[in-house]
C-alpha positions in Angstrom: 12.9 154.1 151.2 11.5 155.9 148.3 12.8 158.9 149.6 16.6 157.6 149.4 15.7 156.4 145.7 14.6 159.9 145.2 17.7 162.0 146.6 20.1 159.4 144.6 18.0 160.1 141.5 18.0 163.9 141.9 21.4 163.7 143.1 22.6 162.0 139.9 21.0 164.2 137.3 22.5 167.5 139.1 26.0 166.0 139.6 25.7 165.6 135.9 24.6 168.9 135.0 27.1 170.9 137.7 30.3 168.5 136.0 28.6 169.7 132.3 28.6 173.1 133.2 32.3 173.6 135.1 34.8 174.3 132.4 37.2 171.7 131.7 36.8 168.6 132.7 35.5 166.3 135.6 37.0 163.1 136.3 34.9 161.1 138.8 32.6 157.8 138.9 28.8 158.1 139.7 29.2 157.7 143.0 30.7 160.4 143.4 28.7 162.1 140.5 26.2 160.8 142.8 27.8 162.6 146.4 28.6 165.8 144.4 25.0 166.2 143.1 24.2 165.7 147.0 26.2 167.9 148.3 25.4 170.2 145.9 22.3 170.5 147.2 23.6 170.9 151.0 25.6 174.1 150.1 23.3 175.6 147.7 20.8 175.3 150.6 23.2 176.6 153.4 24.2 179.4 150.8 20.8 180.1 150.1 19.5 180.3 153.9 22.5 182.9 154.7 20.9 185.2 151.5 17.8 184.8 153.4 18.9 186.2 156.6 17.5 182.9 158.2 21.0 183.0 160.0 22.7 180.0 157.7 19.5 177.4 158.3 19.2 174.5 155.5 16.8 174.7 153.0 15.6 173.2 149.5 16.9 175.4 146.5 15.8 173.6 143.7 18.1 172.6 140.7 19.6 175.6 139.8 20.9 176.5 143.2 21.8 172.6 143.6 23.4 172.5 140.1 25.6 176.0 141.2 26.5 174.5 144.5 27.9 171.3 142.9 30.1 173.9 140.7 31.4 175.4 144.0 32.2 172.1 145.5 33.8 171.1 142.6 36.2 174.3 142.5 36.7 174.2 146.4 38.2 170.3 145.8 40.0 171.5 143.2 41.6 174.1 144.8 42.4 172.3 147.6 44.1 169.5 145.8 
């Protein structure tokens, strides 16, 4: 349960910081502030485990790489749209 609590948390504050840091700006609620900071995290990780060599394997990047993967989502969305 705490766990859940924790990834929201987390997820929050680096949605926040990857929208602050994206030029122009980012329409969207907290939840999906909340998804992006999430996500963020999931493609910084799968990013960061294909540097590795670890053939593409999910790992923790901390909130740099999470904050940088939130920017990529965010310009993949956009240029999809």
């Amino acid at each position: 349960m705490f766990q859940i609590i924790g990834y929201i948390v987390v997820g929050l504050i680096v949605g926040v910081l990857a929208r602050f840091f994206y030029p122009g700006a980012v329409d969207m609620g907290w939840i999906a502030t909340i998804l992006l900071g999430i996500g963020g995290g999931v493609i910084g990780g799968f990013i960061a485990g294909l540097l590795d060599g670890k053939s593409g394997n999910f790992r923790p990047v901390g909130m740099i790489g999470s904050i940088l993967g939130g920017m990529l989502l965010i310009f993949i969305v956009r240029s999809l749209s």
